[in-house]
PyMOL commands that place a pseudoatom at each C-alpha (Angstrom):
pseudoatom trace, name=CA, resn=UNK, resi=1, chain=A, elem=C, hetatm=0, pos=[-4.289, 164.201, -36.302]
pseudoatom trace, name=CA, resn=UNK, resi=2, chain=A, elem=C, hetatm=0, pos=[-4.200, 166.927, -39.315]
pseudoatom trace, name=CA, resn=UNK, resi=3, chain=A, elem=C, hetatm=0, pos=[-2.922, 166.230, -42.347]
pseudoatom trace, name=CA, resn=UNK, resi=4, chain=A, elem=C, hetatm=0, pos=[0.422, 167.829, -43.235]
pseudoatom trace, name=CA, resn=UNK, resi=5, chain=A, elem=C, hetatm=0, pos=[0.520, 168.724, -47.362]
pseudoatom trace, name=CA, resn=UNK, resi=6, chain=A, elem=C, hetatm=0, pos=[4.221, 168.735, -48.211]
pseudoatom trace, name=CA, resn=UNK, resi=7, chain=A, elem=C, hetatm=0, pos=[4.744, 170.926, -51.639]
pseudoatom trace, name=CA, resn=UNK, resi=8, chain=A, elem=C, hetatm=0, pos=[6.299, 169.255, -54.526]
pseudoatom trace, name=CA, resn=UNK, resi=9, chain=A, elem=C, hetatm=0, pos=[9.471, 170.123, -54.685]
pseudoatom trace, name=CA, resn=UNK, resi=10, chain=A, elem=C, hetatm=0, pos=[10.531, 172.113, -57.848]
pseudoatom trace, name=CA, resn=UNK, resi=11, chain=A, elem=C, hetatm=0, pos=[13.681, 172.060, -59.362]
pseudoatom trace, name=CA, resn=UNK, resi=12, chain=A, elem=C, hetatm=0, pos=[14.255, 174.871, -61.479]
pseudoatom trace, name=CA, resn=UNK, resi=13, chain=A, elem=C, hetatm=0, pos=[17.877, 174.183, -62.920]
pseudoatom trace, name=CA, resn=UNK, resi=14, chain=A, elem=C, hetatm=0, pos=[16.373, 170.563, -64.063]
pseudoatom trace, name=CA, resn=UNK, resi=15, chain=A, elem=C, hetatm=0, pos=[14.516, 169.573, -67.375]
pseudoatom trace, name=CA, resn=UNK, resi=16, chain=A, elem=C, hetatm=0, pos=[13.829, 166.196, -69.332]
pseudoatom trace, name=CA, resn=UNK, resi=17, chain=A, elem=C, hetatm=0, pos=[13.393, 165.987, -72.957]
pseudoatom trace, name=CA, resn=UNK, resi=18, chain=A, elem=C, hetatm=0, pos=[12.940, 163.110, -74.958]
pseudoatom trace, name=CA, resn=UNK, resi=19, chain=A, elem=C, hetatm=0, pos=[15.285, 164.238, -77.812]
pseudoatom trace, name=CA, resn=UNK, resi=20, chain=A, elem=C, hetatm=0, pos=[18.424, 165.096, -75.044]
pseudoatom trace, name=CA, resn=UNK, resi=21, chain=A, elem=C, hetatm=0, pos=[20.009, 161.997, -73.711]
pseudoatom trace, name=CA, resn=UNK, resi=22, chain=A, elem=C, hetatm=0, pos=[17.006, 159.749, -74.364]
pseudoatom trace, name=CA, resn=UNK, resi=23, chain=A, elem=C, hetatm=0, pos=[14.682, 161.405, -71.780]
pseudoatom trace, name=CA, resn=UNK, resi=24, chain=A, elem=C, hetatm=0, pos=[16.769, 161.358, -68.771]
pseudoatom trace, name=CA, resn=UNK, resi=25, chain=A, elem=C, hetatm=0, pos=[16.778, 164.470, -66.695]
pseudoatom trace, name=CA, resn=UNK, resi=26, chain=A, elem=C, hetatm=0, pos=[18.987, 167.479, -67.413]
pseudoatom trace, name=CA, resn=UNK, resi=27, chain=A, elem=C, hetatm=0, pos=[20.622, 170.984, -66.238]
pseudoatom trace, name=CA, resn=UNK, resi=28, chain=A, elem=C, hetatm=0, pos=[18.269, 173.079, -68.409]
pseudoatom trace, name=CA, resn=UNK, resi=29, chain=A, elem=C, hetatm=0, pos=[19.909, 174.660, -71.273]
pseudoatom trace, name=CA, resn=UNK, resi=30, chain=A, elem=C, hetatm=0, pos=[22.324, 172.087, -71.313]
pseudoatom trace, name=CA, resn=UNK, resi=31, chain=A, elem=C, hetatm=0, pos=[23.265, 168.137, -72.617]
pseudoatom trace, name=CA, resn=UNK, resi=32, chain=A, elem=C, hetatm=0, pos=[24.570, 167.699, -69.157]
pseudoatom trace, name=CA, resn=UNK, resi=33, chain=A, elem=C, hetatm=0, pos=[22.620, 164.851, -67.365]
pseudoatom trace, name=CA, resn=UNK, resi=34, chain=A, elem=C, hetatm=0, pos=[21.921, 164.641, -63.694]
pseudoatom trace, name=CA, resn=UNK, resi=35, chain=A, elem=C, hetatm=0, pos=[23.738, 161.450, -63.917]
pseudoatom trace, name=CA, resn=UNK, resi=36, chain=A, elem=C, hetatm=0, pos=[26.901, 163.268, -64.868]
pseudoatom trace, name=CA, resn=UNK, resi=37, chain=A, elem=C, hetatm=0, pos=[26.720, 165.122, -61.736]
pseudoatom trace, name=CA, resn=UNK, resi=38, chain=A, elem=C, hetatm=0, pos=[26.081, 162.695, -59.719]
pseudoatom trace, name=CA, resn=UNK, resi=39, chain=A, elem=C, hetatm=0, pos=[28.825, 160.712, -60.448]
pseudoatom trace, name=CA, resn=UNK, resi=40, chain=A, elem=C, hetatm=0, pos=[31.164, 163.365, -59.974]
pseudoatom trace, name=CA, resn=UNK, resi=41, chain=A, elem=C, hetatm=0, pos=[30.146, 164.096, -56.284]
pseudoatom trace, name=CA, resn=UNK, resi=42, chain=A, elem=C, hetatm=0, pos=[30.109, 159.789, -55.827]
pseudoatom trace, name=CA, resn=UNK, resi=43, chain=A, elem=C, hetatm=0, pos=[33.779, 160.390, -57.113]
pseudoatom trace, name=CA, resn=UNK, resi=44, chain=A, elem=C, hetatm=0, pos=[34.287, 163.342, -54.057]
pseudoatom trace, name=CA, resn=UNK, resi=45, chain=A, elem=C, hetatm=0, pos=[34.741, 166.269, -55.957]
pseudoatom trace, name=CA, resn=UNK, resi=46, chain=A, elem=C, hetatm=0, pos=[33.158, 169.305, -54.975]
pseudoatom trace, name=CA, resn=UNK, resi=47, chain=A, elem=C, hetatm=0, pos=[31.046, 171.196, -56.141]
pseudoatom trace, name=CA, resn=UNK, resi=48, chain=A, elem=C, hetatm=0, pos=[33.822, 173.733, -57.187]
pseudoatom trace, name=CA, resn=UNK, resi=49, chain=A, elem=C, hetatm=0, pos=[35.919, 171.088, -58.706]
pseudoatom trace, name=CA, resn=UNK, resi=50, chain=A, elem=C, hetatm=0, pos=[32.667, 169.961, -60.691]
pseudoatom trace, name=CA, resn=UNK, resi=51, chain=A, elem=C, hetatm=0, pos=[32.456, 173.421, -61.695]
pseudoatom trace, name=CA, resn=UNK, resi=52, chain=A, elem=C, hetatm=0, pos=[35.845, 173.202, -62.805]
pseudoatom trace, name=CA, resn=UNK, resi=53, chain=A, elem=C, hetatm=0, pos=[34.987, 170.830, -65.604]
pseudoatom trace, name=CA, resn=UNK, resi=54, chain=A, elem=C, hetatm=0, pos=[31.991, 172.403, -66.614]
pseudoatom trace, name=CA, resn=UNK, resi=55, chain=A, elem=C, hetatm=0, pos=[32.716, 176.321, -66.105]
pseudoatom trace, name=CA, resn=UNK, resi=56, chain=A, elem=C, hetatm=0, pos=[29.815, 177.261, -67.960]
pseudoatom trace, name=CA, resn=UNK, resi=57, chain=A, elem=C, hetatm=0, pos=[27.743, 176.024, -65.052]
pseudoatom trace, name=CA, resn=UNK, resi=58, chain=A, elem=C, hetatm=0, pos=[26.732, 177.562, -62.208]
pseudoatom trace, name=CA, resn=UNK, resi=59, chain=A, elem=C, hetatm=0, pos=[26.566, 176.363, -58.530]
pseudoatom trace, name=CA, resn=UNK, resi=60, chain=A, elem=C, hetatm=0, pos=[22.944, 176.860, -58.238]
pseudoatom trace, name=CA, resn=UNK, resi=61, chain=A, elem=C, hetatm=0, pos=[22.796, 174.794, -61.149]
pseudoatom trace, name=CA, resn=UNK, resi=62, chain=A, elem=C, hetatm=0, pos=[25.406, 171.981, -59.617]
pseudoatom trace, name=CA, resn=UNK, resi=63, chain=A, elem=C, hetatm=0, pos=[22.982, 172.371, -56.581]
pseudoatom trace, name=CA, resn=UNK, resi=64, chain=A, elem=C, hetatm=0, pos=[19.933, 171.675, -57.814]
pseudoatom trace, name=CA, resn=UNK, resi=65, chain=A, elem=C, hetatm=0, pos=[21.208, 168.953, -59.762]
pseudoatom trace, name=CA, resn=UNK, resi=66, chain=A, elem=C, hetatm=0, pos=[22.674, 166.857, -56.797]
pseudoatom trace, name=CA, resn=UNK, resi=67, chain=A, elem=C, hetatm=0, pos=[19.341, 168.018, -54.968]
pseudoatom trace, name=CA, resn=UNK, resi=68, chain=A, elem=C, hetatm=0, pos=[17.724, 166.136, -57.766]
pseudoatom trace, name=CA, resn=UNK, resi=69, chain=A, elem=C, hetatm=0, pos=[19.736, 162.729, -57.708]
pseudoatom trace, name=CA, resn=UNK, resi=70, chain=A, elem=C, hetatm=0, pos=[19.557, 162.759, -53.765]
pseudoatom trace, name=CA, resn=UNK, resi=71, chain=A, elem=C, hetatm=0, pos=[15.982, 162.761, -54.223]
pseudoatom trace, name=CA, resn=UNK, resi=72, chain=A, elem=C, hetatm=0, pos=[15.310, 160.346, -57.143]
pseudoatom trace, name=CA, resn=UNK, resi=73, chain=A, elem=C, hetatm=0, pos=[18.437, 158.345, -55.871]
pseudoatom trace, name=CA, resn=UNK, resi=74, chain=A, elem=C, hetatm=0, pos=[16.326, 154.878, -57.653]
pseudoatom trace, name=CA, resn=UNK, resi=75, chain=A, elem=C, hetatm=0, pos=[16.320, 157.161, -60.732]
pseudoatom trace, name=CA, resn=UNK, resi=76, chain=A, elem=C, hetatm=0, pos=[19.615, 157.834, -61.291]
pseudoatom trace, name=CA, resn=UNK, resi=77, chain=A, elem=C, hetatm=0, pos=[21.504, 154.736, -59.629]
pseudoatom trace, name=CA, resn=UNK, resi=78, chain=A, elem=C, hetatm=0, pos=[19.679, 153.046, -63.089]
pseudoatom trace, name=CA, resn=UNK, resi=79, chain=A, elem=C, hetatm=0, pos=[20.887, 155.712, -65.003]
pseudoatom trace, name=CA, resn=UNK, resi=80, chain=A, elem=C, hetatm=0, pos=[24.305, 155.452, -63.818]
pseudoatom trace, name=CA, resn=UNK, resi=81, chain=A, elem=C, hetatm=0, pos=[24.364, 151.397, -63.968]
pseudoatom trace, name=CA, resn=UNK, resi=82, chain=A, elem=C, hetatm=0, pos=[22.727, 151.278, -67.504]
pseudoatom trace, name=CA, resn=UNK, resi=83, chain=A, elem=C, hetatm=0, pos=[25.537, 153.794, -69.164]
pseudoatom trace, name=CA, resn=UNK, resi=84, chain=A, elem=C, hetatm=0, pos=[28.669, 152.354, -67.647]
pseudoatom trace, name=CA, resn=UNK, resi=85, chain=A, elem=C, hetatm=0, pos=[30.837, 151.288, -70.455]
pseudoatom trace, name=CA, resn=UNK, resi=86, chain=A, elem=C, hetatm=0, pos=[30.506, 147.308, -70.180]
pseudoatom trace, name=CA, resn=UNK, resi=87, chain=A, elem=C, hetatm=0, pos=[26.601, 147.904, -70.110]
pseudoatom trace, name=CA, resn=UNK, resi=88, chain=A, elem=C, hetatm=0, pos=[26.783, 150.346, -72.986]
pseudoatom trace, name=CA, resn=UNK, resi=89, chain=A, elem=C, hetatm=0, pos=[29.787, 147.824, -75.084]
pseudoatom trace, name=CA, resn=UNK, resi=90, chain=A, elem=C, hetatm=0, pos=[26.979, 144.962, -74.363]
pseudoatom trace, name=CA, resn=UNK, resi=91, chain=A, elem=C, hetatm=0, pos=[24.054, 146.689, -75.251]
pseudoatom trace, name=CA, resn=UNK, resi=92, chain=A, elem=C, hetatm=0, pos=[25.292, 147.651, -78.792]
pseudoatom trace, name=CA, resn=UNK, resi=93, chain=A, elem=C, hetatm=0, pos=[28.109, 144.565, -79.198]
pseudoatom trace, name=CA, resn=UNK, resi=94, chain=A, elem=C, hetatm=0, pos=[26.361, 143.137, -82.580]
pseudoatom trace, name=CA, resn=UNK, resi=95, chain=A, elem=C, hetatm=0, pos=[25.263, 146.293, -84.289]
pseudoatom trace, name=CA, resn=UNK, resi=96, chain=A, elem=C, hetatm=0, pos=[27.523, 148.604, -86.333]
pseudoatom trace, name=CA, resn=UNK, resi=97, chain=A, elem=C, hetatm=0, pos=[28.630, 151.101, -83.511]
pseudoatom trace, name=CA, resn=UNK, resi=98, chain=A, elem=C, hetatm=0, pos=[31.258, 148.380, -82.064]
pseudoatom trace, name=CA, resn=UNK, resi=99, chain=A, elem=C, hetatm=0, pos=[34.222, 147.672, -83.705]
for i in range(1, 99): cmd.bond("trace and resi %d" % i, "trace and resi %d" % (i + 1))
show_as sticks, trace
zoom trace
């Protein structure tokens, strides 16, 4: 049987940078995480709607970044869990950020 060589799939509207949002991935040209996104669409907007809250996006760029968290689902699932407010009141409940 031949081998079938699938191409990486490229996501042009995503970037990561270590200095935006710790690392996690990004609409490009933006502080808008993938996580964001994504738990907009869990919510059941559309995109529209999500566009609606961030009109300076695009759909393409809506698109590719629900194409993103479909396909790193692990990825941002983590992302999602680990920036919840409990999880974030937990993580910094001795230092000088909590009240």
């Amino acid at each position: 049987m031949a081998r079938i060589d699938i191409p990486r799939i490229a996501y042009p509207h995503i970037d990561q940078n270590p200095d935006i949002l710790s690392g996690e991935p990004i609409i490009r040209g933006t502080r808008i995480g993938v996580r964001h996104i994504a738990e907009w669409d869990r919510r059941g907007y559309s995109v529209d709607e999500i566009i609606a809250q961030y009109p300076h996006l695009t759909h393409a760029q809506v698109q590719d970044a629900l194409s993103y968290a479909f396909d790193h689902k692990s990825e941002i699932d983590q992302l999602i869990q680990t920036n919840t407010e409990d999880a974030v009141r937990s993580k910094y409940q001795d230092s000088a950020w909590m009240p």
